[in-house]
N, C-alpha and C positions, 0 to 999 in steps of 0.2 A: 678913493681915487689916488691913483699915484703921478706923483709929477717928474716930469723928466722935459730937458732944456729942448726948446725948439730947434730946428725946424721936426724932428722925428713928434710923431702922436701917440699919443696912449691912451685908450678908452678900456674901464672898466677890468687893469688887469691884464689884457690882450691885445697884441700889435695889431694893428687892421690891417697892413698890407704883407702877411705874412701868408695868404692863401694860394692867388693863385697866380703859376708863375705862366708867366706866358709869351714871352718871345728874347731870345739872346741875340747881341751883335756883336763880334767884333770886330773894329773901323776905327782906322786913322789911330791905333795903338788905344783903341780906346775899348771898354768893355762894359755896355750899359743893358742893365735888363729893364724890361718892361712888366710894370705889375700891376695888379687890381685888388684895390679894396672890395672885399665882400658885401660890406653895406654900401658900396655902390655909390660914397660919397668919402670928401676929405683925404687929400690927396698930400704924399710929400712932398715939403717945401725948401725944403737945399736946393746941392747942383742939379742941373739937366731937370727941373722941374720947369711947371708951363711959364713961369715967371722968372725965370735964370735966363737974363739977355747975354750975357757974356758969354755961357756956354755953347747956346744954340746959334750957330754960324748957316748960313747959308748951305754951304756944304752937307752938313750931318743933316740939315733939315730935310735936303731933296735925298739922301739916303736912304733917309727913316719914314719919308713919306710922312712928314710933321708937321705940322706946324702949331707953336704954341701961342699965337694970338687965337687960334682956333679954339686950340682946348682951355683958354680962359673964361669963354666965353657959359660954358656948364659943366658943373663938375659932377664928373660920373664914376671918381674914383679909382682912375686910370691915369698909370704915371711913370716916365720913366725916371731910373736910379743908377747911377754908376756902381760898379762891384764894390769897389773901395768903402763905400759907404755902405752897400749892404754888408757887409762885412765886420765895419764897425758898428751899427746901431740892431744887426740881429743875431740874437741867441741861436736861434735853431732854422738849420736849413731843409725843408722835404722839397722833395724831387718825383714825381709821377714817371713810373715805369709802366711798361704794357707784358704783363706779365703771360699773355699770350705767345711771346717770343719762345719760349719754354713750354717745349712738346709734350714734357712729365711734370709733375706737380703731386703731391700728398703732402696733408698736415693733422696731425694730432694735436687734441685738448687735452689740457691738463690743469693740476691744481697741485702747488706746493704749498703746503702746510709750514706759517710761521714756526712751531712749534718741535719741527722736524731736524735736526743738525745744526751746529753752531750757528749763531750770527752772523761769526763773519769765517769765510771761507780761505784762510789764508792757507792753514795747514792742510785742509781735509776737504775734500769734494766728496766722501764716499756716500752722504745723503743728499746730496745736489740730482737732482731730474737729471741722466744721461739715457743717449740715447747711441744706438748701433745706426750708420748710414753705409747701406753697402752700394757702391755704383759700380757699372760695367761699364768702364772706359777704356775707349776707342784710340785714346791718345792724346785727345782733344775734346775736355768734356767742361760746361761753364756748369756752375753749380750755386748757387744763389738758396743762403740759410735767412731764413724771416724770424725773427723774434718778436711775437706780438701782446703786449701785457693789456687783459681785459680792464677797462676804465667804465664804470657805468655811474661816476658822481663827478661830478663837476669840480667840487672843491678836490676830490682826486687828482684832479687833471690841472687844476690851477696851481697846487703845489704836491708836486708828485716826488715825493723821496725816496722811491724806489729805483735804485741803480739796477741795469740790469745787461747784459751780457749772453752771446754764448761762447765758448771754447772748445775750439777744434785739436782732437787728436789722429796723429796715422795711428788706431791702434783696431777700434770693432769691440775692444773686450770695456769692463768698467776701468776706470780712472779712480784711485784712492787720493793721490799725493797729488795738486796743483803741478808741480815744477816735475813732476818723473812721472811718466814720460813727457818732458818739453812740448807743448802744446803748438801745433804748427801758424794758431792764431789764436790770440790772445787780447782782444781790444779793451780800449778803455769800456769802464762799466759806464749807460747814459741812461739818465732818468728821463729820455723819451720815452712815448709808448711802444716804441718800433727799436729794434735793433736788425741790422740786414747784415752779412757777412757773404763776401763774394769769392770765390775761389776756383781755379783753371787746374784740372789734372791733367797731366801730361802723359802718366802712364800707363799702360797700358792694362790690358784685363780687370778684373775683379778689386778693387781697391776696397779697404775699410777704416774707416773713422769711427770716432767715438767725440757727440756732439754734447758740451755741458754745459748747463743751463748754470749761471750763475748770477750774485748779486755780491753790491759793496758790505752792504748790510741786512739783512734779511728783519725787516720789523715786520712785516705783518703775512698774514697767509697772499697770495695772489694767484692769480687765473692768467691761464697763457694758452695760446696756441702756437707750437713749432708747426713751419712750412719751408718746403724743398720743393725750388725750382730746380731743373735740371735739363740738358739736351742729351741725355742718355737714359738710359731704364736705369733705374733705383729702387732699394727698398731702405725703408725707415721704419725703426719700431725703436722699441725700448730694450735698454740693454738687457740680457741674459746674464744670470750668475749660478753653476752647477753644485753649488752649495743645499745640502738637505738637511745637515744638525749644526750647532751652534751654542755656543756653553761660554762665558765669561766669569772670572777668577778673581777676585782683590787679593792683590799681596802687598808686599809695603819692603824697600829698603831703609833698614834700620841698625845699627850699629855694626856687628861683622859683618853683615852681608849687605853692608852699601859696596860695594866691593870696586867700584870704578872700572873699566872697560880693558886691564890689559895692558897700558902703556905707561910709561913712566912709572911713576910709585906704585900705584899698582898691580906691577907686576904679582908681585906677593898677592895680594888679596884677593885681582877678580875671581877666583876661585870659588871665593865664598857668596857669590852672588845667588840668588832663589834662583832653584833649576824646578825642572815642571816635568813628567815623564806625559806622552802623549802615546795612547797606542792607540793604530789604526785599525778597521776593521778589515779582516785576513780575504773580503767580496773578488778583492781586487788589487793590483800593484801598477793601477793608473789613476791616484788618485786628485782630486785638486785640494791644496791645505790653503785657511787665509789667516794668514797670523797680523794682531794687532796691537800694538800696545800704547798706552796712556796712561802718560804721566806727569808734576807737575811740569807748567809751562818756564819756568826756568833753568828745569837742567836738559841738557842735550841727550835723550837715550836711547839703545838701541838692545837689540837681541842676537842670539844664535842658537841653529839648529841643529843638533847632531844625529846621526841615523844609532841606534843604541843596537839593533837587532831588524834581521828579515825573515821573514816566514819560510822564504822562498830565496833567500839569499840572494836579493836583489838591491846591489847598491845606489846607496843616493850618497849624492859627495854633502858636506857641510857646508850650509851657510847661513849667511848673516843681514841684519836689516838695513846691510849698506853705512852710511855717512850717516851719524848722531845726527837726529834731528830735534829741534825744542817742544821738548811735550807730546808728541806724536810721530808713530814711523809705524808699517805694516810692510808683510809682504805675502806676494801674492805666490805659490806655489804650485804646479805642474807635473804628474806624471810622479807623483809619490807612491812608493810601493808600500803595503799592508807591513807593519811592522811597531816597533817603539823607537820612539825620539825622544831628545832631551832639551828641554828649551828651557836658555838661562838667559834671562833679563838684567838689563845692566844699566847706571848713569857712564857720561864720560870721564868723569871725576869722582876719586876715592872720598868716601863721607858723606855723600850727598843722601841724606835721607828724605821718605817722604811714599805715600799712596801710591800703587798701579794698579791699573786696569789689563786685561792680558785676557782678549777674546780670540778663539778660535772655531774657526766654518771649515766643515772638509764634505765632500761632495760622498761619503761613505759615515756610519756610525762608529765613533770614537771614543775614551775616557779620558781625561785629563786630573793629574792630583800633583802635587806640593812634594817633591821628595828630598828638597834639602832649602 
C-alpha cells in the first residue's frame, strides 16, 4: 500500500477516480470536471467536493444542477474536481474518442523482437518496425496514428517501462538516420500503453510518409498493433526495401591508414585511408546501393564513393556520407549504373585508430574486396 497525503486516495497501487470522465464546464472562469470512481465508492475530498462549503456558492450550484447536502448523504463515487487539481494530483490523462468519425481505418499486428537492433535508438532506426502510409489527399485530410502496446500481466501494467513512440516522416521509403530526414513529428517517448499522433494534410494528391515505431530503451520483446484513422482512402503496409544481396566487411584504421577525413593536417594523409573496389553487376545502370558504416562510438566517421569505371559509360558524380557522425553514418543510393566504385572509409581525425564495420545491399549482384 502506498501512502500519499490527503485529500487525493490511493488504493492498491491505482487512482480510483482515473476512469471515467464524464462531464466538462467552463463557468464563471472556472474549469471543473465531473468524475466517477469505478468501485463506485470514496469520493475526492479537496475543493468542489460534496463537503467544500466555500466553494459551492449558490450560483455554480443552480448551474451544475448540484447540490452537495444531496450527494453527502451516499456515496456513489461521483465527484466533482477542478482542473488545477486534476492536474496536480494525476499522472496520466485518457480521453474516449468515437473512432467512428473516421470513414477508413486499417491496422496491423506486429511483434518486435528485444534482441533485434540496438537498445537505444539514438543513432540508427534502420531495425525499428517502419511502416509506408500512403493517403490520397484532397487538401484536407485528418489522419489519426494509434500506438497500441499489448499488456496481458498486470504487473506489466502497473510498472510499465516500456517508452514507446511513433515518428512520422514526409518520405514512404525506409528511415536509417533518426535526425535525416527531420522527422515531421517526433513526440516524447510514454510508457502508456496507447500512444495516438494526430496530423492534418494540406496537400493535395498522393502524399507519403514513412511511420516509425520506436522506444527510449528497447529491454524486452513487445507486441503492438499500429492503427490508422483516416477521412481519405489510405494504404498502410510495411516498408519496402529493393535490396536482393548484401555482404559485410571488417576493416580496422590502424597506423598509416587512420588517415583523417581531408582537412587540416590531414591533408597529407587521408589518402591513405582503406579503399574498398565495389563492382556492380553489368543487369543494369538503375541500380539501388546502401552503404553503411560502423565504427567506434567515439570518433566521428564518414565515407566516399567514387564511380572508378562504366560499362556503358554512364556517369555517377561522387559522393559522400555527408556530416561525420559518432559511430554510425550510411547512405542510401539511387539510380547507380553497372560498373566499379571505390569506397574509402575515414574518422574525422588523423590517428584515430580502431574496428569497422562496412555493409553493403544493392538491388543487383555485386563483389566487394580491400584494395588498399
Amino acid at each position: 500500500m502506498k501512502q500519499l497525503i490527503p485529500p487525493f486516495i490511493l488504493y492498491d497501487n491505482f487512482y480510483l477516480v482515473t476512469e471515467c470522465l464524464l462531464e466538462y464546464l467552463a463557468l464563471q472562469d472556472k474549469q471543473l470536471l465531473m468524475l466517477k470512481n469505478p468501485w463506485t465508492h470514496l469520493r475526492w475530498k479537496g475543493r468542489y467536493s460534496e463537503k467544500d462549503k466555500l466553494s459551492w456558492t449558490p450560483q455554480l450550484c443552480k448551474a451544475l444542477d448540484y447540490n452537495p447536502a444531496d450527494a453527502q448523504q451516499f456515496d456513489d463515487g461521483v465527484f466533482w474536481i477542478d482542473f488545477k487539481s486534476v492536474c496536480h494530483f494525476f499522472d496520466v490523462f485518457y480521453v474516449n474518442w468515437d473512432p467512428s468519425i473516421f470513414p477508413y481505418t486499417y491496422g496491423l499486428h506486429a511483434m518486435w523482437s528485444a534482441g533485434l537492433g540496438p537498445v537505444k535508438d539514438l543513432y540508427s532506426v534502420a531495425d525499428n518496425p517502419q511502416y509506408t502510409l500512403e493517403v490520397n489527399s484532397n487538401g484536407s485530410v485528418a489522419i489519426w496514428i494509434l500506438l497500441t502496446r499489448h499488456i496481458t500481466d498486470k504487473n506489466d501494467f502497473a510498472n510499465n517501462k516500456e517508452y514507446i513512440t511513433v515518428m512520422v516522416y514526409k518520405s514512404g521509403k525506409k528511415i536509417y538516420i533518426p535526425s535525416d530526414p527531420k522527422p515531421i513529428m517526433d513526440a516524447v517517448r510514454l510508457n502508456s500503453p496507447h500512444y495516438l499522433c494526430q496530423m492534418i494534410i494540406s496537400e493535395c494528391g498522393y502524399q507519403k510518409y514513412t511511420l516509425v515505431v520506436a522506444q527510449y530503451e528497447k529491454m524486452k520483446t513487445i507486441y503492438y498493433t499500429l492503427r490508422v484513422y483516416s477521412t481519405a482512402e489510405f494504404r498502410l503496409q510495411k516498408v519496402k526495401v529493393p535490396y536482393i544481396s548484401k555482404k559485410r566487411i571488417t576493416g580496422e584504421w590502424k597506423g598509416k591508414t587512420a588517415g583523417g577525413c581531408g582537412n587540416g593536417p590531414s591533408r597529407e594523409t587521408y589518402m591513405n585511408n582503406p579503399i574498398y573496389e565495389l563492382s556492380l553487376d553489368d543487369g543494369s545502370d538503375d541500380n539501388d546501393v546502401l552503404i553503411e558504416l560502423k565504427g567506434p562510438k567515439q570518433y566521428n566517421i564518414g565515407f566516399e564513393i567514387k564511380q572508378f569505371s562504366s560499362l556503358r559509360n554512364k556517369l555517377f558524380e561522387t559522393r559522400s556520407s555527408g556530416a561525420f557522425r559518432r559511430g554510425y553514418t550510411i547512405l542510401a543510393l539511387e539510380e547507380v549504373p553497372a560498373g566499379v566504385y571505390n569506397i574509402q572509409t575515414m574518422t574525422f581525425q588523423q590517428g584515430e585508430e580502431g574496428p569497422f564495420f562496412l555493409t553493403i545491399e544493392a538491388s543487383c549482384s555485386f563483389t566487394i574486396k580491400r584494395i588498399q
